[in-house]
N, C-alpha and C positions, 0 to 999 in steps of 0.2 A: 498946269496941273496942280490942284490942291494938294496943301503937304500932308493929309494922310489918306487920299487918295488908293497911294499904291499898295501902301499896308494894310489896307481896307481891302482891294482886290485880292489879295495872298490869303487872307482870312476866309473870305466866299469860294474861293478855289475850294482850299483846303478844311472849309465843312462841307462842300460837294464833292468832295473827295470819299469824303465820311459816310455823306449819306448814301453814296453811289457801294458802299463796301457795304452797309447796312442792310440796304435794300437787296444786295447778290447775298449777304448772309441768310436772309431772309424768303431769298427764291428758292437756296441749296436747302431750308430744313425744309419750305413747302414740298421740294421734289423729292426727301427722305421719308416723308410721310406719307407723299401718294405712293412712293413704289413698296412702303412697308403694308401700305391697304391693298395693293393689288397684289403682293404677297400671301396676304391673310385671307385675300378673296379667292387665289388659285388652291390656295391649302383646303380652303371647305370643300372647292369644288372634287378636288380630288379625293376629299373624305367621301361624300357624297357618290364619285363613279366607286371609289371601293367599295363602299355600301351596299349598292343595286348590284354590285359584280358579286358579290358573297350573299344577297340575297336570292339572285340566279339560278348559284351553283346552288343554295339550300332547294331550292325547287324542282331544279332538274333533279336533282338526288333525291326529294320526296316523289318524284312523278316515276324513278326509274324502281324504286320500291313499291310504288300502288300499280305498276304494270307487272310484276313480279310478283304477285302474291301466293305464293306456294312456299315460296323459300318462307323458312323459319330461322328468326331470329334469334341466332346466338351469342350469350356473352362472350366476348375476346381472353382468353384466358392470357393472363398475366406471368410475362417471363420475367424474372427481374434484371437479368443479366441479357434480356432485348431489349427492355424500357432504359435501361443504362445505356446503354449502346449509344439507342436512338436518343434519348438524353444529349449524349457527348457529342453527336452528328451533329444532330441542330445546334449545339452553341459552338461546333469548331463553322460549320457553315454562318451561322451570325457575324461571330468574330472576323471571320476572312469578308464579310460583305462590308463589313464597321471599316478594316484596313483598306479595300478596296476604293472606299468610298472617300475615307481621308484621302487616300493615295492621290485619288481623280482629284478633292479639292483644295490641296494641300499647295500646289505648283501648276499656275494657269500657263496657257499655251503661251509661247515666248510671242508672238504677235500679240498677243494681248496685254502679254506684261510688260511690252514695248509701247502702246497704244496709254496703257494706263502710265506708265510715268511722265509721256508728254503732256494728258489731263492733269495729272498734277504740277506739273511744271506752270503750266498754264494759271493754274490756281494759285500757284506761288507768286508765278508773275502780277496778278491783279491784285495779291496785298500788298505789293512794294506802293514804299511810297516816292512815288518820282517827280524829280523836280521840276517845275516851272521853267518857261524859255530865260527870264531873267536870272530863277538861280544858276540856273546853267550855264551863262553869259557870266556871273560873278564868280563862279566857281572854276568855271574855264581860263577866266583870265590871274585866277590869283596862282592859280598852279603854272600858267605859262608866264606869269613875275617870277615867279620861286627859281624856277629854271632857267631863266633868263640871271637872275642875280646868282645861282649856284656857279653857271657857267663863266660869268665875266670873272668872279673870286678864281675859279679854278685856273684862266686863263693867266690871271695876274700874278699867282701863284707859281705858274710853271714857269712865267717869263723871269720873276725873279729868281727865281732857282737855277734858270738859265744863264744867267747874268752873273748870278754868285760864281756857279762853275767853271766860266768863262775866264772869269777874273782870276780866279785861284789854278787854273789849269794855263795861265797865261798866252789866250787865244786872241 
């Protein structure tokens, strides 16, 4: 095997490493942008049904006045202490739809907040960078030296301490 070979091969790993996190970087904004379009495209559409839904009602309400033509139109006379009222109604009713609506999107369903941290985990898992069968092999065995030489020190240590004991305890 050529001598730079293998350091050649760690280097194409690990810019196919690169490019493979590039490329996933790269899928995650394409699929942030189409679900922000098909967001934007569900929001028209619903402007749209509200639309025709309020232009409806204005119809049916012009159609239920031109069948009705007899009654005469009167202006609503103004209470100021009903228009307050009604006032305060509709924004304590706003207000409680505003909490209601936090409420609901504030704290998702526990299966779902369970579903989504394994998606994350999974995303955390694909930026690690992990190593190679050989760093693995070199990594593996310099920790199983370390332990190996901690233990033989330790062993040698206990038997001398043993021995010291021995002597002075005159066994």
């Amino acid at each position: 095997m050529p001598a730079g070979t293998k350091g050649e091969t760690w280097r194409k790993k690990k810019k196919n490493r690169q490019e493979r996190r590039a490329e996933a970087a790269r899928q995650a904004e394409l699929e942030q942008k189409a679900k922000r379009k098909e967001a934007k495209a569900f929001a028209a559409e619903m402007d749209e049904a509200r639309e025709r839904a309020s232009q409806k009602t204005k119809i049916e309400s012009e159609a239920k006045e031109k069948a009705e033509p007899s009654k005469i139109k009167k202006a609503p006379i103004k209470d100021s202490k009903f228009d307050e009222k009604a006032a305060a109604q509709k924004s304590k009713e706003k207000k409680a739809a505003q909490k209601a609506a936090a409420k609901k999107n504030r704290k998702p369903n526990v299966f779902q907040r369970i579903v989504l941290f394994f998606k994350e985990v999974v995303v955390e898992l694909k930026k690690v960078n992990w190593l190679t069968t050989d760093e693995l092999v070199k990594s593996t065995s310099v920790v199983a030296g370390i332990v190996v030489a901690f233990t033989l020190l330790t062993w040698i240590a206990d038997t001398g301490f043993g021995a010291l004991a021995a002597l002075f305890l005159g066994k």
